[in-house]
N, C-alpha and C positions, 0 to 999 in steps of 0.2 A: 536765427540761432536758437531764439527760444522751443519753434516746431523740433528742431533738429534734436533738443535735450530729449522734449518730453517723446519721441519715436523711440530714443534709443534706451530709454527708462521704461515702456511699457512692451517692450520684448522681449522673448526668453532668452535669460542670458547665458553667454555663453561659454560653452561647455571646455573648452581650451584653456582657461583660465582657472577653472575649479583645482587640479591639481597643485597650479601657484600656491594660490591663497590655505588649501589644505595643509600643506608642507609648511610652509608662515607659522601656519597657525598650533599647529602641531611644535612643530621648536621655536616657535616665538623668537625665532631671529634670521632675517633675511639671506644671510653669509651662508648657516647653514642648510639654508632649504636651496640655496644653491648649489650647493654641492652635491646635495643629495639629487637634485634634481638633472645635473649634469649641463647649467645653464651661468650666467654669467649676473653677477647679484643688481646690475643695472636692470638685467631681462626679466628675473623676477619683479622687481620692484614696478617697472613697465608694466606687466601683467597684471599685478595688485591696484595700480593706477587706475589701471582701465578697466576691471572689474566694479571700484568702488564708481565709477564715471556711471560704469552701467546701471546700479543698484539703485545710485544718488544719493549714499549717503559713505562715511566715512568707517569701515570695518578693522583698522587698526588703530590702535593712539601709536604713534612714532615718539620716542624716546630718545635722547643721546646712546645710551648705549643696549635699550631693549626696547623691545614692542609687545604690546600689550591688546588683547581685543576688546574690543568695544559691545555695547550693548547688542548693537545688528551682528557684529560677526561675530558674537556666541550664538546668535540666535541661527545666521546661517548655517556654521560649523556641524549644530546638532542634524542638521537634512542634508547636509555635503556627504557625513564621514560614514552614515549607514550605506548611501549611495553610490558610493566607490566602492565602499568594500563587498556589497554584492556585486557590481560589477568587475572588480578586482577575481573575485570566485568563482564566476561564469568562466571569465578569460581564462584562468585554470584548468577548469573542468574541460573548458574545449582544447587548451592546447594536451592536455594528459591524455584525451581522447582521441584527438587525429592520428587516424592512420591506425586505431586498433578498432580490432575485434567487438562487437559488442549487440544484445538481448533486451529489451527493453517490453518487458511482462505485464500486464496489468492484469490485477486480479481483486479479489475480495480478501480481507484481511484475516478469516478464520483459515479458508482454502491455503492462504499462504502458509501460516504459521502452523497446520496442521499435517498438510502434505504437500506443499512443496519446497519447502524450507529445510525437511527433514534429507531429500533426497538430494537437493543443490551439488550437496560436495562430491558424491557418486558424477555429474554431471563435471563438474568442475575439476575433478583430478583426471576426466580423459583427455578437457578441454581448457588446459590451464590458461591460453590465451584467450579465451573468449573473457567477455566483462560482462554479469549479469545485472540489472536496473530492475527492482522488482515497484511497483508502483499500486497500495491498492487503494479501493474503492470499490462502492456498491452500485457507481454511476459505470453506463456502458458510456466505453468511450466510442470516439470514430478513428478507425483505422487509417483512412482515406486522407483523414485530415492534422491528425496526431504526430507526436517523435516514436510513438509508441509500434512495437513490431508487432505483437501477437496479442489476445488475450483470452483467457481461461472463466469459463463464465457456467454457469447453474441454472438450466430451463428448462421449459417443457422442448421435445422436438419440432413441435409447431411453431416457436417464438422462434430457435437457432437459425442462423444465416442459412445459405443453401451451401458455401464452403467449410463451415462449421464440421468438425470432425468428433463424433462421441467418442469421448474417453471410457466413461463409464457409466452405468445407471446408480440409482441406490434403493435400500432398502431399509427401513428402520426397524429398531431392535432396541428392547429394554437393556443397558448394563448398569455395573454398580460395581464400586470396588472390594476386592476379595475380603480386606480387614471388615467391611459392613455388613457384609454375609456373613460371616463369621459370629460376628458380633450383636447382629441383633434379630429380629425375629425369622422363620426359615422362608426363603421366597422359593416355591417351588413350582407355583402357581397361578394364572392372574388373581384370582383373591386376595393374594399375602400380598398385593401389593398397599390394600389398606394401609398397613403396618408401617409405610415408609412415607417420607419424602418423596414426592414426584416432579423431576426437574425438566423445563420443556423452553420453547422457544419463546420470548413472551411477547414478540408481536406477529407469531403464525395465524393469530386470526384477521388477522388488517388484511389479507389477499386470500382469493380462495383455494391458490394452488399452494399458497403455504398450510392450510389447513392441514393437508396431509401430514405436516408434523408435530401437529397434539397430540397430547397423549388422550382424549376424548375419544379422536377415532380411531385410536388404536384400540383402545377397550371396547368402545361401540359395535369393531371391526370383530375381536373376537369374544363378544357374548360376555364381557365386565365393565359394564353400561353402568350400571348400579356401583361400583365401587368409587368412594371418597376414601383419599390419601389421608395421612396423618397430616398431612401442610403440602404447599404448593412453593416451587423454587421457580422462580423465570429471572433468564436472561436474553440477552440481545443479540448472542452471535453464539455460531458453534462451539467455537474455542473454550465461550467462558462456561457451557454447559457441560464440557468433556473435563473441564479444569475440578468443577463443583463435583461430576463426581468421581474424579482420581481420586480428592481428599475426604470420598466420604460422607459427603454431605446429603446424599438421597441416591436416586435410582432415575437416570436420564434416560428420555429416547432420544438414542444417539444415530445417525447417519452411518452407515456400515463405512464407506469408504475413509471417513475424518476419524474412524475409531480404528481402521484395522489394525494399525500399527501397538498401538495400546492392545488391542485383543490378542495378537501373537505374543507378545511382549509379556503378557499374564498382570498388566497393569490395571487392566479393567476385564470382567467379566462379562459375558452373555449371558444373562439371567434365564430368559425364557428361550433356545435358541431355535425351539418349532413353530413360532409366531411371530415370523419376520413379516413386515408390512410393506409390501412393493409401493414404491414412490413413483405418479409418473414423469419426475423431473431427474436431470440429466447435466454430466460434466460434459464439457465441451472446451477444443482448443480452435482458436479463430487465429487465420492467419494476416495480415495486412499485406495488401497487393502490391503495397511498393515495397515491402521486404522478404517474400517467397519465396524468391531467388539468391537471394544472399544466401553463401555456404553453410555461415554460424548460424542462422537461423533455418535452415536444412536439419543442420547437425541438432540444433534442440529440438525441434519438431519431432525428429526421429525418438531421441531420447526418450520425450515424452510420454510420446505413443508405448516407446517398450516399456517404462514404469509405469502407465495404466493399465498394460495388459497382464502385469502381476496385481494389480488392484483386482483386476476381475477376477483372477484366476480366486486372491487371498477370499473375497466376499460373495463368489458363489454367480458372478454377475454373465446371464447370457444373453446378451441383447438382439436385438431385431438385427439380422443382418443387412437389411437396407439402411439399416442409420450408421453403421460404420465401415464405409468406402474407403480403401486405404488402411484398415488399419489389420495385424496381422495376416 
């Protein structure tokens, strides 16, 4: 009898019973965790029996007419009730999800929040039933192995898969916002950039192909080698460089594609617009093999393609026609 205790005290226990002793525990009183439960107050009580049987220790003090938890079952309670209730949430999300439509994007969180965020609801009021899942990250996922459908990614051509489809190239450009030019000394020229803030990526120099977007070799590039800013601005992602300078804060080299919208929009400026700096890295949309086929992801794929091909058209972008197969 003794083997028989200590087996069923060192296995996981089990999971049938958690809802019991949660409900218990939750109204501290067994009548109504029956009801709630839709069970009969002997069946609970059973349950809670044999749950404490399991544990080996006692998780309620039983009262005449209330029950109260013990030191072990607050101490369970606190690991039950997060654990149901994510699972409680999943159950949700899958039953809200059977049987519809749905996108499931991975990307980089500047990319999203800069251009494709903007354009979503264009997408979404052709496709009111489709459900979009935007997911980002600067880790490449696996397709093959992921929930993930598609994803949208920034390389050289040499690095992109061989199904990979170029969206677009880019090309970097000094901007700054119109109240700055206004306002402080006249930028006409790479020299007057002295005069300013120069806001850039501040880990482009950890990789070589990120180098391309310092503002070093931009200057280096066109013969203002020798110019020092009044101060130096870095941040970590595109977004918070285009954000620094909507509000004025210096003079970014910005990515043609993550600024055009801003550049039509008369929100930011093209400072210098005859000493664009060709990048040789590149947008790309990846498809997953087990989702190709499906219509909704058809239908975005398409989409895609045609709001990249107004990106090219807005930034001037004419790429190699061997690198984009399918597209226009």
């Amino acid at each position: 009898m003794q083997h028989s205790e200590n087996s069923l005290r060192t296995r996981p226990i089990s999971v049938g019973h958690l809802r019991a002793f949660e409900a218990v525990a939750r109204h501290l009183n067994f009548r109504a965790a029956s009801e709630e439960l839709s069970l009969t107050q002997s069946a609970v009580s059973r349950q809670i029996q044999a749950m404490e049987d399991e544990v080996g220790v006692s998780l309620f003090l039983r009262h005449t007419r209330a029950v109260e938890l013990t030191g072990a079952g607050a101490q369970l309670l606190r690991a039950v009730l997060p654990s149901l209730e994510h699972m409680d949430s999943a159950v949700r999300l899958i039953r809200r999800s059977a049987g519809r439509k749905s996108v499931a994007i991975s990307t980089w969180a500047s990319f999203a929040s800069m251009w494709l965020i903007p354009r979503l609801e264009a997408f979404q009021s052709e496709h009111p039933d489709i459900d979009i899942r935007i997911d980002t990250t600067d880790v490449s996922v696996d397709l093959d192995t992921t929930d993930v459908d598609l994803a949208l990614r920034y390389t050289q051509p040499g690095n992109a898969p061989s199904n990979a489809v170029r969206l677009f190239g880019e090309q970097l450009t000094p901007v700054a916002s119109p109240w700055l030019l206004k306002s402080g000394h006249p930028l006409q020229r790479g020299d007057d950039l002295a005069h300013f803030t120069l806001i850039e990526a501040g880990d482009a120099h950890r990789s070589q192909h990120m180098e391309w977007l310092t503002w070093r070799r931009w200057l280096d590039t066109h013969h203002f080698g020798k110019v020092e800013p009044k101060r130096w601005l870095y941040f970590n992602y595109a977004h918070q460089i285009a954000q620094a300078a909507l509000t004025g804060q210096g003079v970014a080299l910005a990515r043609m594609p993550m600024v055009a919208d801003s550049l039509a929009s008369g929100d930011l400026v093209e400072v210098l617009p005859g000493m664009r700096l060709e990048s040789p890295l590149a947008y790309w949309l990846i498809v997953g093999p087990r989702s190709a086929a499906r219509p909704e992801i058809v239908a975005f794929s398409n989409w895609l393609q045609a709001q990249a091909a107004l990106t090219r058209v807005a930034i001037g972008d004419t790429p190699d026609t061997d690198t984009v197969d399918g597209l226009d």
